[in-house]
Structure formats: C-alpha cells, structure tokens
N, C-alpha and C positions, 0 to 999 in steps of 0.2 A: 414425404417431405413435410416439415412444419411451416404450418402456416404465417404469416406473415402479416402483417398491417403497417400503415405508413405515421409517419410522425414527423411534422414541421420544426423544425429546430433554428435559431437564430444565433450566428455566429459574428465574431469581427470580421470584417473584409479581411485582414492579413491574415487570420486563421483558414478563411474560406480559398485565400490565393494558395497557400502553401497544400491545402488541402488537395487543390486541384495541377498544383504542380506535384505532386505524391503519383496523386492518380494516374496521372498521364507516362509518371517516371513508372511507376508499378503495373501500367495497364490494367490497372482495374477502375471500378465505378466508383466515384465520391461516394455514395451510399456504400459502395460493400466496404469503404474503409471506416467509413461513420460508425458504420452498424460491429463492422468487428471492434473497431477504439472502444463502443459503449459495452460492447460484450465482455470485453477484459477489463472494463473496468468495476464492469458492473460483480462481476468475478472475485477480484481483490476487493472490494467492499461486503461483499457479502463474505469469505473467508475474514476478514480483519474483525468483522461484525460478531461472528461466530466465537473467534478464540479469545474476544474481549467477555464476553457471555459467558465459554469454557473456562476464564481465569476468576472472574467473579463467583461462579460457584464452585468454584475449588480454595478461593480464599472466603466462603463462607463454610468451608467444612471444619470440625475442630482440629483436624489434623493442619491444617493452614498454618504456617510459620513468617511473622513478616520483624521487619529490624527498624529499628527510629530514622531518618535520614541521616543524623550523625552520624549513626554510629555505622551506614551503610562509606558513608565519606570518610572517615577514618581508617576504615578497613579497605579501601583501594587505592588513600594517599601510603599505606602503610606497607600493600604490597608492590606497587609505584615505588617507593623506595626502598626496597628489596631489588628490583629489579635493576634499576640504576646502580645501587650497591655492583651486583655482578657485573656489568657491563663496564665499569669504570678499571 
C-alpha cells in the first residue's frame, strides 16, 4: 500500500458544504473525495503540461509547419462557406 501523509487545505464554506453533502450521498470520506478530486486533477495537468512541452519541440524541429493567423482565418471562413454553400 502507498504511503500516505496529511495536508490541511482551506476551502469556502459552500464548497466544504457541497463536499460534505457528496460524501454523505457517495458514502465515502471527505478526504477520499479530496484526495481523488486532487488526484485527477493533478493527472490532467500534468498530461496538458506534457503535450504543451511534446508540441513545442516538435514546432522547434525543422520539419515544423505553421501558417500567419490570417491566413489560418481565411482558410476556415472559406471552408465555412463551402459548407453552407452545400447545405443551402
């Protein structure tokens, strides 16, 4: 089992209330839903952390391709109106 340690945290009362109406609806401990919230959170931040790092050096490789913002907005008003075209 891993081990464990404790961590005081400061919340708003309405967060604390809801928290504890969770608990009570889930039967579980304020803490296990603390400790899982911060788990997943801490989860998608370190994954988002990752693939921002993964795109940065991939847009420092020379094979990296990037477009003006123009001409990115051009090119999706332009299939935007393609689209509409068909659907009319």
């Amino acid at each position: 089992m891993e081990q464990s340690s404790t961590m005081t945290i400061r919340l708003p009362a309405a967060m604390k209330d809801k928290l504890e109406r969770l608990a009570a609806a889930t039967e579980r401990s304020k803490a296990f839903l603390a400790a899982k919230a911060i788990e997943e959170f801490v989860a998608a931040q370190e994954w988002q952390i990752r693939m921002i790092q993964e795109a940065l050096r991939e847009a420092d490789t020379p094979k990296a391709r990037f477009m003006e913002h123009e001409a990115v907005v051009k090119k999706i008003r332009s299939r935007m109106a393609r689209r509409q075209g068909k659907q009319t």
